[in-house]
Backbone as CSV, one residue per row, in Angstrom:
resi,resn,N_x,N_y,N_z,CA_x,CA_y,CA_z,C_x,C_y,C_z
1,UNK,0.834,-1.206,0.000,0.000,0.000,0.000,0.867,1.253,0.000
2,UNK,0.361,2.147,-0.676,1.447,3.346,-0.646,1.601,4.227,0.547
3,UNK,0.659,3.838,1.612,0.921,4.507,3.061,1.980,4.052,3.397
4,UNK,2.467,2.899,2.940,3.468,2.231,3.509,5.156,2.313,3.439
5,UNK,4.963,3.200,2.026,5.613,3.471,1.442,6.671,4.145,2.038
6,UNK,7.931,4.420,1.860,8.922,5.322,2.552,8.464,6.774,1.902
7,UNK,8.430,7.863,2.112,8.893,9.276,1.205,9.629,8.714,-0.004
8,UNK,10.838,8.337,-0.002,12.159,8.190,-1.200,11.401,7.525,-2.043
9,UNK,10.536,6.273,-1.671,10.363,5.826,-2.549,8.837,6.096,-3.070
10,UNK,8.109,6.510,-2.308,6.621,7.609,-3.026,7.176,8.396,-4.197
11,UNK,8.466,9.014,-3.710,8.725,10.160,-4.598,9.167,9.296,-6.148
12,UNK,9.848,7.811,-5.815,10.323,7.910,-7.129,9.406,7.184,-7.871
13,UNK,8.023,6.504,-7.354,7.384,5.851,-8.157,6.524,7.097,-8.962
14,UNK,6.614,8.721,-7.942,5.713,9.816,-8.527,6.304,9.988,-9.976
15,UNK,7.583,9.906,-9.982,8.340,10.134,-10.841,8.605,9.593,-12.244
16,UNK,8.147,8.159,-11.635,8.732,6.753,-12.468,7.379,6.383,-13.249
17,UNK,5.913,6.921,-12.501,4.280,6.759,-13.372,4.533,6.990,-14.539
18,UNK,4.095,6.393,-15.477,3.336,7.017,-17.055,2.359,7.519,-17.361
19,UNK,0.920,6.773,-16.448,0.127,7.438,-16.383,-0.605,8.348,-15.771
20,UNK,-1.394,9.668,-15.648,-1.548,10.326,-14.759,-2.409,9.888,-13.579
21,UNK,-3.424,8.543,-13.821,-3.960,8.079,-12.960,-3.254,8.247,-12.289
22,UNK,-2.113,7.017,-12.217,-1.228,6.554,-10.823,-0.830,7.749,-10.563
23,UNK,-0.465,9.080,-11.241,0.438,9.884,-10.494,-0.420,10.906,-9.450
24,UNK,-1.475,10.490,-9.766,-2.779,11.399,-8.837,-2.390,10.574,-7.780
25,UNK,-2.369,9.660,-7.632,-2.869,8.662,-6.410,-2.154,8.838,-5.751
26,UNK,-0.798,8.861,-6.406,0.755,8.960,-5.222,0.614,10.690,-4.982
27,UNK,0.110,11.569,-5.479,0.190,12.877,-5.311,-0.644,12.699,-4.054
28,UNK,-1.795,12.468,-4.090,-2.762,12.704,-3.000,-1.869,11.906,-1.022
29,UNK,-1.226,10.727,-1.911,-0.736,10.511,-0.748,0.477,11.205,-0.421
30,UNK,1.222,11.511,-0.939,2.555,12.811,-0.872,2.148,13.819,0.281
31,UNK,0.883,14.419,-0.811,0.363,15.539,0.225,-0.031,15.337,1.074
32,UNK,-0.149,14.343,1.782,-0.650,13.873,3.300,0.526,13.715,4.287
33,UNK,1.733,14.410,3.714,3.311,14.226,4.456,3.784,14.845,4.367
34,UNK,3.523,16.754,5.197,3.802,17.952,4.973,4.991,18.035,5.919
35,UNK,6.110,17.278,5.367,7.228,17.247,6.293,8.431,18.433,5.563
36,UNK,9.642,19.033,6.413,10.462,19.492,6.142,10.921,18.349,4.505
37,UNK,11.301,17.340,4.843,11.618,16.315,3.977,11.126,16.458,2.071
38,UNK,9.965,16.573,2.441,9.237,16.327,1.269,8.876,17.625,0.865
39,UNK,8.771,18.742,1.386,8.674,19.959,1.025,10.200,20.481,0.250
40,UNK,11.614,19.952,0.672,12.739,20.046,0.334,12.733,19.770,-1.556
41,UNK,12.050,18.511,-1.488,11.836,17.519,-2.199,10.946,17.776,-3.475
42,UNK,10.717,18.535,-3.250,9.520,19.219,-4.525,9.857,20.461,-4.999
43,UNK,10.241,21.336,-3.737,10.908,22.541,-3.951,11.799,22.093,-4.984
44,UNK,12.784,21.719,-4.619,13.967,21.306,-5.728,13.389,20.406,-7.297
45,UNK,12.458,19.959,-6.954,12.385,19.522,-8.230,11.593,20.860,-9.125
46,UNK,10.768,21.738,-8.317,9.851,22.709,-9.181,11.134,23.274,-9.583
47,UNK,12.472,23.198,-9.579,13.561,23.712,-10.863,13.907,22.564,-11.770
48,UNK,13.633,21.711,-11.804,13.925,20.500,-13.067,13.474,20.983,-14.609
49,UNK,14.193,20.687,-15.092,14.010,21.289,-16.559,13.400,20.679,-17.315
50,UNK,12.456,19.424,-16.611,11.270,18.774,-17.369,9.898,19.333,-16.793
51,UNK,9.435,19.577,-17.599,8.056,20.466,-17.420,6.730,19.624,-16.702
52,UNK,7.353,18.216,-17.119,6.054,17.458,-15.864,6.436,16.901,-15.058
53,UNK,7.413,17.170,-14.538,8.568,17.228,-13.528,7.858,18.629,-12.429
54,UNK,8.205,19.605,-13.001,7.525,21.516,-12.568,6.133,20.957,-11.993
55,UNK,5.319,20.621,-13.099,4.087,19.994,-12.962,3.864,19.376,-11.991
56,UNK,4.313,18.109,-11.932,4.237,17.428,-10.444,4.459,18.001,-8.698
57,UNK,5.865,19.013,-8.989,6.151,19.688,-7.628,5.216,20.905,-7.653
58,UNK,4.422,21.243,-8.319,3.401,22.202,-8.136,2.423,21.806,-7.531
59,UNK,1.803,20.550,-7.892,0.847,20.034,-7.469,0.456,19.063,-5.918
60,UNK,2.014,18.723,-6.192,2.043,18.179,-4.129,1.962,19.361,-3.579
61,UNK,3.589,20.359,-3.788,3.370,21.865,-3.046,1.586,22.581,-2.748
62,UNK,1.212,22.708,-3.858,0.162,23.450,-3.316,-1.327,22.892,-2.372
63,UNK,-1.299,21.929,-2.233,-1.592,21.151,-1.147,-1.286,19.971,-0.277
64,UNK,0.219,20.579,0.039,1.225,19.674,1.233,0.143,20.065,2.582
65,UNK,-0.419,19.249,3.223,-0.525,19.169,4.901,-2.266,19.831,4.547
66,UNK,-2.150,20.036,5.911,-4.047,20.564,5.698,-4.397,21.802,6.342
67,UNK,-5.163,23.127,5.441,-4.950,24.535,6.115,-4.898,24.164,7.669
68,UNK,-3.910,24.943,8.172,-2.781,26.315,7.506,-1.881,25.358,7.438
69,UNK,-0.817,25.425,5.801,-0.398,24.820,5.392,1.123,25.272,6.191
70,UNK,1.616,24.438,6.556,3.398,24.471,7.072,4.105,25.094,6.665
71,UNK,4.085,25.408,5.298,4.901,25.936,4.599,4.465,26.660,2.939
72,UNK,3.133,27.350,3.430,2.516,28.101,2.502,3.274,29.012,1.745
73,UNK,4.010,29.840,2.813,4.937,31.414,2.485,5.367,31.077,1.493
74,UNK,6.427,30.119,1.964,7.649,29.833,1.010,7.049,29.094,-0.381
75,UNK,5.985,28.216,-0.080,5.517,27.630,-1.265,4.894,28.715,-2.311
76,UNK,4.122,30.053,-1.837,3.575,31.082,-2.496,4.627,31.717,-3.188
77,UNK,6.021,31.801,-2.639,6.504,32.638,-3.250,7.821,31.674,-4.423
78,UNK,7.746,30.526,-4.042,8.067,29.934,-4.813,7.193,30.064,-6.196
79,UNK,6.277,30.289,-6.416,4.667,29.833,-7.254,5.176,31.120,-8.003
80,UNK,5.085,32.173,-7.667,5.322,33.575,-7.875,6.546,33.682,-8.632
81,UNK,7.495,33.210,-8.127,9.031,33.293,-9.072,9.267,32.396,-9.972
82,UNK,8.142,31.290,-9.896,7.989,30.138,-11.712,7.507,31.241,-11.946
83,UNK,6.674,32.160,-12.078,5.596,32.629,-13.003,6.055,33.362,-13.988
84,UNK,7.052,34.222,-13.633,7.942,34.912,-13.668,8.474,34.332,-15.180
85,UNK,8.902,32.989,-15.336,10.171,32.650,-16.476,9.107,31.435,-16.990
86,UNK,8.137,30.788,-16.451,7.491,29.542,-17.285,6.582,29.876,-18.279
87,UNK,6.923,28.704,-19.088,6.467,28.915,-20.675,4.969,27.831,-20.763
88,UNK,5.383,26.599,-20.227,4.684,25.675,-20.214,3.052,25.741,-19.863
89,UNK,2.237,25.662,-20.975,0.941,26.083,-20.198,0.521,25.137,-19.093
90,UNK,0.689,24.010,-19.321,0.153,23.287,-18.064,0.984,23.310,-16.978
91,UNK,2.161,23.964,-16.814,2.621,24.404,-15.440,2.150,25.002,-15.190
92,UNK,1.734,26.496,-15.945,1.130,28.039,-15.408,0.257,27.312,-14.988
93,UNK,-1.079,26.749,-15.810,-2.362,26.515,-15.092,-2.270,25.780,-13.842
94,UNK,-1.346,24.955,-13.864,-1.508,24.004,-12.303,-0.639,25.060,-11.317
95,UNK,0.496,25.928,-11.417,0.374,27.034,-10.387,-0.949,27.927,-10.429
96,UNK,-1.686,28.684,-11.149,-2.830,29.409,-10.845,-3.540,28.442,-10.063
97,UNK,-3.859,27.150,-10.002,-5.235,26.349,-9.076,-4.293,26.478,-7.974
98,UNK,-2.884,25.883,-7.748,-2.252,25.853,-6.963,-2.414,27.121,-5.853
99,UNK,-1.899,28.849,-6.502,-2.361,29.660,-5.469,-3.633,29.965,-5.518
100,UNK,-4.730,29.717,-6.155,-6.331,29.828,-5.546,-6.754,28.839,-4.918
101,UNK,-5.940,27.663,-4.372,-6.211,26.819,-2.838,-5.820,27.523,-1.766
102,UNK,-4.677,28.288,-1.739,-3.403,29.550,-0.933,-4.020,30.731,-0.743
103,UNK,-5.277,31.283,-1.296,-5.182,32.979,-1.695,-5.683,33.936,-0.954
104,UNK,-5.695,33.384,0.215,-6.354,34.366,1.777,-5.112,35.481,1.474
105,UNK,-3.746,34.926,1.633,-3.285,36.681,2.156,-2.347,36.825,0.789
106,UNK,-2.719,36.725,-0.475,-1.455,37.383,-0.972,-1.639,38.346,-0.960
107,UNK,0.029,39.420,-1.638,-0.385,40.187,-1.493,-1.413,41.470,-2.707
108,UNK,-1.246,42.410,-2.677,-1.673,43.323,-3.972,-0.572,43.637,-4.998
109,UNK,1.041,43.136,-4.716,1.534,42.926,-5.922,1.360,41.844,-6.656
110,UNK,1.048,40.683,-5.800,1.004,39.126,-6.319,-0.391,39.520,-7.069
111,UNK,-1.651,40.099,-6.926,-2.460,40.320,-7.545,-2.171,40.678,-8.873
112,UNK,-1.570,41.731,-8.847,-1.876,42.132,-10.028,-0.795,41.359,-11.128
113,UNK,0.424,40.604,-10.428,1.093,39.428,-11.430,-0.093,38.574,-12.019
114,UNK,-0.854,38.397,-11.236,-2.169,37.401,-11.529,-2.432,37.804,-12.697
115,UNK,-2.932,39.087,-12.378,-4.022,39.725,-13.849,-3.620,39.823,-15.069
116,UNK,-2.381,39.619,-15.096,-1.389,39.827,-15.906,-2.215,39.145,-17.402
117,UNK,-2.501,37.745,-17.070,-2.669,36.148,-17.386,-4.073,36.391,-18.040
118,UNK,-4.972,37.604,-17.860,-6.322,37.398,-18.053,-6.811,37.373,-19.796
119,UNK,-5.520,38.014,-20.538,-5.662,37.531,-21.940,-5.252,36.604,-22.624
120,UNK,-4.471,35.588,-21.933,-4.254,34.302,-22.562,-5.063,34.256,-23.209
121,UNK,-4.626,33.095,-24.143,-5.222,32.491,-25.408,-5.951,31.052,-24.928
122,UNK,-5.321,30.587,-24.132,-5.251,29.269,-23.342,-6.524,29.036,-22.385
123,UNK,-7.167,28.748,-22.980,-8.219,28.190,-21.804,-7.800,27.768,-20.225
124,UNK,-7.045,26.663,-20.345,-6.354,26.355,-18.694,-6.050,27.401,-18.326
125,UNK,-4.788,28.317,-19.125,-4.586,29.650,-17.956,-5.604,30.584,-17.293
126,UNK,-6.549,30.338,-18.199,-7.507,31.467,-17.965,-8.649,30.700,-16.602
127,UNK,-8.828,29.501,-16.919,-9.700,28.489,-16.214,-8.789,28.828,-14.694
128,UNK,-7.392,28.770,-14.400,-6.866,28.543,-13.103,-6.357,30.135,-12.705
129,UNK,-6.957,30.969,-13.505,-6.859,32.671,-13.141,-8.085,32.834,-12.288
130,UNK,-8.913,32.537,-12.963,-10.296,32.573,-11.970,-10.600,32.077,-11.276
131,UNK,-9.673,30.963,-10.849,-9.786,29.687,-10.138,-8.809,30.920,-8.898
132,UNK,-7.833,31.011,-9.259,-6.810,32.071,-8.500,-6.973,33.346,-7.718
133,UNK,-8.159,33.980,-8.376,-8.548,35.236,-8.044,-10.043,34.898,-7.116
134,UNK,-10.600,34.039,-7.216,-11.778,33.785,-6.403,-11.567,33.807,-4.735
135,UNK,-12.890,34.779,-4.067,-12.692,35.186,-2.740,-11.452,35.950,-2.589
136,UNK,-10.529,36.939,-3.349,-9.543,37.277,-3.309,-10.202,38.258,-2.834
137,UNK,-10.249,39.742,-1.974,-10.720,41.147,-1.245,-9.459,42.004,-2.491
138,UNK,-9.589,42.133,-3.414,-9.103,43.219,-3.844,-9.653,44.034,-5.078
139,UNK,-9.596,44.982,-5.575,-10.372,45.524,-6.455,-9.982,45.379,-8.126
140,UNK,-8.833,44.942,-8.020,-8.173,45.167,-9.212,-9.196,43.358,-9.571
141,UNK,-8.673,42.248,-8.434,-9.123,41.198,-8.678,-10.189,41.083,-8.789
142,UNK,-11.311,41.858,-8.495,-12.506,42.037,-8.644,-12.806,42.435,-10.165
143,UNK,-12.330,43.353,-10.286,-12.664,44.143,-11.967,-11.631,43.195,-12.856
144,UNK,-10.930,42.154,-12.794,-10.634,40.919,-13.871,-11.516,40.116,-13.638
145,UNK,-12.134,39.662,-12.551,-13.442,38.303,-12.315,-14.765,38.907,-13.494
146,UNK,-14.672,40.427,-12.937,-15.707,40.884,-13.879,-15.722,40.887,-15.743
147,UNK,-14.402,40.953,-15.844,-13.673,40.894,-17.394,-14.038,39.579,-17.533
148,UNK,-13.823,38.511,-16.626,-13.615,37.455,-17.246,-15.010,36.637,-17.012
149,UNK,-16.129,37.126,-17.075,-17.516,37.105,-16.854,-18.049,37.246,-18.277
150,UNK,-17.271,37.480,-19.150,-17.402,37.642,-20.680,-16.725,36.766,-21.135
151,UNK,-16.404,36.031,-20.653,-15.688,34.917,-21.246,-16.297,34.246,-22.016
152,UNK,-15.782,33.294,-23.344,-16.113,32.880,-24.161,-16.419,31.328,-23.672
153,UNK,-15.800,30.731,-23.084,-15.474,29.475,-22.228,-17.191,29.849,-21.214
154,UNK,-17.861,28.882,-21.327,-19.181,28.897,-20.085,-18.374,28.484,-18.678
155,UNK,-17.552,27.745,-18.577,-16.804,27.285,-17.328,-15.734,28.383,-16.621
156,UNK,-15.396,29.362,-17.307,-14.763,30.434,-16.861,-15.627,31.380,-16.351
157,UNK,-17.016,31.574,-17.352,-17.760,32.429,-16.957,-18.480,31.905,-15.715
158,UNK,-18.850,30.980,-15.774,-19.098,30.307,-14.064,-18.913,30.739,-13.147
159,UNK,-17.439,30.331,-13.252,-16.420,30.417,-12.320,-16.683,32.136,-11.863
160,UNK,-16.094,32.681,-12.430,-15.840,34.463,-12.633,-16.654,34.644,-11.965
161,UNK,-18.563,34.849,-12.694,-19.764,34.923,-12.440,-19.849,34.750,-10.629
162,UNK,-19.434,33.048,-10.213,-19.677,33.084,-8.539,-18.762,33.524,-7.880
163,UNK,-17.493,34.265,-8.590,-16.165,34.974,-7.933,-17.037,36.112,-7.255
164,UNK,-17.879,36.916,-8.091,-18.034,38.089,-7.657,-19.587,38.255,-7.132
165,UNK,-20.229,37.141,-7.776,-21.715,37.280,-7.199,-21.643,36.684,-5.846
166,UNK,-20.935,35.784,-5.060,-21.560,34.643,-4.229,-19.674,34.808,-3.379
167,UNK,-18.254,34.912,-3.889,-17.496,34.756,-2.935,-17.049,36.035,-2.572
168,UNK,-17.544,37.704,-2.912,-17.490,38.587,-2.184,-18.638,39.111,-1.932
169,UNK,-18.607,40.060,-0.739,-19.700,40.754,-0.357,-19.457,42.560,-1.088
170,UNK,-18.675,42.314,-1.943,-18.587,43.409,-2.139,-20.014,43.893,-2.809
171,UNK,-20.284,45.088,-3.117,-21.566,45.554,-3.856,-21.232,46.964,-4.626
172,UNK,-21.170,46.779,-5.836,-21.011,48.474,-6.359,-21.898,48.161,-7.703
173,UNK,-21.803,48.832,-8.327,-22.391,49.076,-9.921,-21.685,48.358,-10.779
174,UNK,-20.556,48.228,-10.843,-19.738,47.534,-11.735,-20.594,45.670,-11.754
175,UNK,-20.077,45.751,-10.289,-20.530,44.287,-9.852,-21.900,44.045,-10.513
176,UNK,-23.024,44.734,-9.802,-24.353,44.472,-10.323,-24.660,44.528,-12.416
177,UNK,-23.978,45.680,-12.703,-24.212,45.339,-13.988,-23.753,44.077,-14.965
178,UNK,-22.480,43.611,-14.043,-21.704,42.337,-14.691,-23.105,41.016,-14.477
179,UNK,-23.194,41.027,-13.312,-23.956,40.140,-12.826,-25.694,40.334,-13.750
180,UNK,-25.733,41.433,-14.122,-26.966,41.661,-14.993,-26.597,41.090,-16.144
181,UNK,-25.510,41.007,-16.697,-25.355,40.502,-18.286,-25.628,38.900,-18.175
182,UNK,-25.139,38.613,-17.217,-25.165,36.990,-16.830,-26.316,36.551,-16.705
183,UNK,-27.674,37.206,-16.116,-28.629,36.800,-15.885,-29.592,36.306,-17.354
184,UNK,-28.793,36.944,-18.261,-29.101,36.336,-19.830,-28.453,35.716,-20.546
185,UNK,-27.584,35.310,-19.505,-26.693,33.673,-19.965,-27.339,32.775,-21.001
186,UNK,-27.216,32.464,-21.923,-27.593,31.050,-22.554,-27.077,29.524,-21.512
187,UNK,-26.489,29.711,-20.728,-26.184,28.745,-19.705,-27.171,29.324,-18.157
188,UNK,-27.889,27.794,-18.149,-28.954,28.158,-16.915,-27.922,28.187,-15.717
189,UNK,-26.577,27.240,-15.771,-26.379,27.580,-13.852,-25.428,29.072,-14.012
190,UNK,-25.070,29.344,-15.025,-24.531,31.026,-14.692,-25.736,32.075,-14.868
191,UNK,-26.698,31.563,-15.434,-27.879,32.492,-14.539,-28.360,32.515,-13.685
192,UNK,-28.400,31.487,-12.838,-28.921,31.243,-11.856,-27.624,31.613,-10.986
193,UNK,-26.344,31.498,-11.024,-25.335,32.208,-10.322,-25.292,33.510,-10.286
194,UNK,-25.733,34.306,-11.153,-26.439,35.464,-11.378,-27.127,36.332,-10.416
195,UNK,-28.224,34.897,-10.545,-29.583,35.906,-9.985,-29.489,35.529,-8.396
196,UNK,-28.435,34.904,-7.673,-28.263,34.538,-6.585,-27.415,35.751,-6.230
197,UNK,-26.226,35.842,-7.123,-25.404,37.466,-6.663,-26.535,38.612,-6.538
198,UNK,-27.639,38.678,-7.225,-28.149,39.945,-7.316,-29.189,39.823,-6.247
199,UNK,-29.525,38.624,-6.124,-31.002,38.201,-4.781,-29.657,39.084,-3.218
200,UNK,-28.646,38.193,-3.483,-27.510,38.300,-2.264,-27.371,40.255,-1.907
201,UNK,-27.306,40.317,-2.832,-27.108,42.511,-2.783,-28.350,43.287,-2.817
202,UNK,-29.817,42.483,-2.841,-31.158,43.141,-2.616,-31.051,43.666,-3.384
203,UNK,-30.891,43.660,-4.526,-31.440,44.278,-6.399,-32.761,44.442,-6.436
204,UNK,-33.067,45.339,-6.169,-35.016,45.316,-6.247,-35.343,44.899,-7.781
205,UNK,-34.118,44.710,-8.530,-34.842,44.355,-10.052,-35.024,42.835,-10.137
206,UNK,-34.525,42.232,-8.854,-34.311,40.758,-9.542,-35.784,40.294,-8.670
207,UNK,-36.420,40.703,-8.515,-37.530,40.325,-7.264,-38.431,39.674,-8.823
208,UNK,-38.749,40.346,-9.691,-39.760,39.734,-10.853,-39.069,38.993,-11.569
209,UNK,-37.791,38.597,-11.577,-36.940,37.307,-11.951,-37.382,36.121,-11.335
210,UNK,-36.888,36.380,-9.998,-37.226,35.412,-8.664,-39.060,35.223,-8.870
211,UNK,-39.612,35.799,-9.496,-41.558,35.230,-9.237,-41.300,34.427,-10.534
212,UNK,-41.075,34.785,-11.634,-41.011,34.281,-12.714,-40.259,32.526,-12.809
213,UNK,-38.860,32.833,-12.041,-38.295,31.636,-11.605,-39.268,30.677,-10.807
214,UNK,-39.806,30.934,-9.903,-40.994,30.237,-9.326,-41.720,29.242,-10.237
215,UNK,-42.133,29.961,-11.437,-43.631,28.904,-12.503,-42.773,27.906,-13.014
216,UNK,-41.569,28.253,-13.023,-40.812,26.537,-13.493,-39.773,26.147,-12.806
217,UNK,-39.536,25.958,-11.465,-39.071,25.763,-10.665,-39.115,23.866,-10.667
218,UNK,-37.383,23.004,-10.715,-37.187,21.564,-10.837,-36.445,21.544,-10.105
219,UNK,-35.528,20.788,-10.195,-34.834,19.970,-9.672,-33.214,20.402,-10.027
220,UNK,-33.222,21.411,-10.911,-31.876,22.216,-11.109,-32.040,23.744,-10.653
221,UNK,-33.368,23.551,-9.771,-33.334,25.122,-8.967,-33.040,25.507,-7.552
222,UNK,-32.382,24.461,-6.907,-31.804,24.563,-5.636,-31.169,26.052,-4.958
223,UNK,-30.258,26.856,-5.901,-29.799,28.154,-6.134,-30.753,29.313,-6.217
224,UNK,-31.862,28.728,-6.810,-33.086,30.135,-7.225,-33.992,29.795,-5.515
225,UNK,-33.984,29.004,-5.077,-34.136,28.693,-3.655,-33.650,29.749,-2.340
226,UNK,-32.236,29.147,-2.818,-31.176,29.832,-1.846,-31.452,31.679,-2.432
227,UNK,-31.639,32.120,-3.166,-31.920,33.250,-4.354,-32.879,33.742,-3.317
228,UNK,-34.252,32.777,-3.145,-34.826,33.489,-2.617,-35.018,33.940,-0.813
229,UNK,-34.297,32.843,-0.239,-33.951,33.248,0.843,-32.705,34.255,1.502
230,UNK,-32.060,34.546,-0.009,-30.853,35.956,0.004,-31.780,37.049,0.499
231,UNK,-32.618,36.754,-0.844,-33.763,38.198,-1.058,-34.478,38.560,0.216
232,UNK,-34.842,37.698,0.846,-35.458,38.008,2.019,-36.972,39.007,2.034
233,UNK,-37.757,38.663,1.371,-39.051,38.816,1.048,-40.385,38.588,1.527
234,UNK,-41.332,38.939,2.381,-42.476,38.016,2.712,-43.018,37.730,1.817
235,UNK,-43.174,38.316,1.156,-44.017,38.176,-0.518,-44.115,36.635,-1.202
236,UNK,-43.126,35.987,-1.166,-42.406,34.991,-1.146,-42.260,33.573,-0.186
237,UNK,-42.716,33.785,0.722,-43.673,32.892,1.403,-45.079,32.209,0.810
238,UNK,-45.676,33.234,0.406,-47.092,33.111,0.060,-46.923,32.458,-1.450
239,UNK,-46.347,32.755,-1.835,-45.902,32.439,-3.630,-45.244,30.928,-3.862
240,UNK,-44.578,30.623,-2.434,-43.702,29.132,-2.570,-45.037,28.490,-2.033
241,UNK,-45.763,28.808,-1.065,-46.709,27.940,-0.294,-47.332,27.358,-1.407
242,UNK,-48.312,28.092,-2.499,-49.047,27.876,-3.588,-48.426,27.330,-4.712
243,UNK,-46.970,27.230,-4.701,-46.129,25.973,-5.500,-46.598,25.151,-5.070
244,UNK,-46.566,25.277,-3.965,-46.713,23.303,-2.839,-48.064,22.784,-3.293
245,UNK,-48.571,23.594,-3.907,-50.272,23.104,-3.996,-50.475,22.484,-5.352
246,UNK,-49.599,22.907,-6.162,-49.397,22.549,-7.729,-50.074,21.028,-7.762
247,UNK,-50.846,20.765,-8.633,-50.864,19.226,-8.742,-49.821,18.697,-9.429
248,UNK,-48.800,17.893,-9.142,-47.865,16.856,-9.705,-46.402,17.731,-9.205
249,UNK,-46.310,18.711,-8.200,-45.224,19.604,-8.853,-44.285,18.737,-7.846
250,UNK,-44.025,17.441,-7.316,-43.357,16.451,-6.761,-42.883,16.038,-7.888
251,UNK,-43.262,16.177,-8.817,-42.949,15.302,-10.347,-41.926,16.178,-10.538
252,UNK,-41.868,17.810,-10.567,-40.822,18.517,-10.803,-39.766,18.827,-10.196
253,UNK,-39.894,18.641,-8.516,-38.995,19.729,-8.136,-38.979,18.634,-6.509
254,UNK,-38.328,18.133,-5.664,-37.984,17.652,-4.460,-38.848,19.077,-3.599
255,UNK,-40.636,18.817,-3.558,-41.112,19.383,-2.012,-40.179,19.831,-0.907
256,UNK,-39.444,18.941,-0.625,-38.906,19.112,0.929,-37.785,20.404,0.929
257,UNK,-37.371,20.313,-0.660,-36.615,21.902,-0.581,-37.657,22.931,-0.806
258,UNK,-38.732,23.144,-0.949,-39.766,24.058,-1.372,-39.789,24.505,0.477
259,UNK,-40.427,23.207,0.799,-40.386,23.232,2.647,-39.880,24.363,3.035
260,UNK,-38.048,23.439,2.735,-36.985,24.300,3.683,-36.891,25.692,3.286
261,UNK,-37.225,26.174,2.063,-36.578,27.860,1.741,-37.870,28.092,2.179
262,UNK,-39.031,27.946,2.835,-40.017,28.543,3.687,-39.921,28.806,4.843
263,UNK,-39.457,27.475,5.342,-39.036,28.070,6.642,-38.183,28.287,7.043
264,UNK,-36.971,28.348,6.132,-35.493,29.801,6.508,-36.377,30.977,6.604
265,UNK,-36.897,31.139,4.744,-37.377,32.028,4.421,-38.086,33.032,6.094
266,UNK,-38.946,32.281,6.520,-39.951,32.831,7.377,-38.955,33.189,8.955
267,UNK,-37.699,32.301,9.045,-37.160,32.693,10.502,-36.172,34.271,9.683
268,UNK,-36.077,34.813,8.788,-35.509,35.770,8.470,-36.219,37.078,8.404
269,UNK,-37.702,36.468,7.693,-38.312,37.790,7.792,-39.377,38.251,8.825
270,UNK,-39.534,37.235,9.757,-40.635,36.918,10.403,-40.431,37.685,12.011
């Protein structure tokens, strides 16, 4: 079993895989051994001049041990000085996921190295920028989540979309109008990520979204739920109750969440 394994020799079967299955498997167990040892051990290899070599010590590093990581600092600023000289897109992208597991304290220069990245051509870079900048408190990172809310990629725009609707509390105009373009997503869960940022900031415009959302309310509306217990509405009590009455609407939508956003709903406004 690979628990069993020494370090030396985890490291060289990480090394010695062909396929990425196995090299997940030994990664996951690596990172469960946030020792001086093995942190040495990756460090030094994230300079190897094979790129899935970089690859690999990126990917133990950025989740060695379990928050607060032992040796975050040094691993952040390691992350920061590849960024600097690497060419390889699938290094960049696996450092960007790498510091958006890390990204409570960088700082506002490391930010804006980030933003740098937001016109790649590259899908991955762009996929682990937003991945990078999410829940980040800064403004610059805020107004790229919002750039990248136009993204061409639906999985970036996602991403972006719940960066700024759902992992800050921030609230300005910028925010709300981004979050307005989204709400006419051709993709239902970035509208519905949408209309949860705008339920979350009391948008008095999204209140006839949220009734409308109601008449076809299934089993992929869990969010327009939570939407409406952001909003915090009595209005909205009375409107879910008379869902419940629907004949067949068990056929559409799991009752027991209709239930529960009633009676959040009601200990909030009540």
């Amino acid at each position: 079993m690979r628990k069993n394994l020494t370090d030396e020799k985890l490291f060289q079967r990480i090394l010695s895989n062909k396929s990425w299955k196995a090299i997940w498997l030994n990664i996951h167990e690596m990172r469960s051994r946030p020792t001086i040892n093995v942190f040495n051990k990756f460090i030094e290899l994230s300079h190897s001049n094979n790129s899935k070599e970089r690859e690999i010590a990126v990917l133990v590093l950025s989740q060695l041990g379990i928050p607060p990581r032992p040796f975050i600092k040094q691993t952040l600023n390691r992350f920061f000085e590849l960024l600097k000289t690497e060419t390889d897109v699938s290094v960049i992208g696996a450092i960007l996921f790498g510091i958006g597991h890390n990204n409570e304290c960088i700082s506002k220069n490391e930010v804006e190295i980030l933003c740098t990245f937001k016109d790649r051509k590259e899908f991955q870079i762009r996929d682990g920028l937003t991945f990078a900048l999410g829940g980040v408190n800064d403004s610059l990172a805020i107004e790229t989540l919002i750039y990248l809310t136009n993204d061409k990629s639906k999985t970036i725009r996602d991403w972006a979309t719940f960066g700024i609707g759902t992992l800050t509390d921030r609230n300005n105009t910028n925010i709300k109008n981004a979050l307005w373009k989204r709400v006419h997503d051709k993709d239902p869960i970035i509208r519905q990520e949408a209309i949860f940022g705008l339920a979350k900031r009391k948008d008095p415009r999204i209140k006839e979204i949220l009734i409308k959302e109601i008449a076809t309310l299934d089993n992929y509306s869990s969010l327009i739920l939570e939407a409406i217990e952001e909003y915090e509405d009595t209005e909205f009590l009375d409107l879910l109750t008379q869902k419940l009455k629907v004949p067949g609407i068990e056929n559409q939508i799991n009752r027991e969440w209709i239930k529960d956003c009633i009676g959040n709903l009601a200990k909030k406004v009540q």
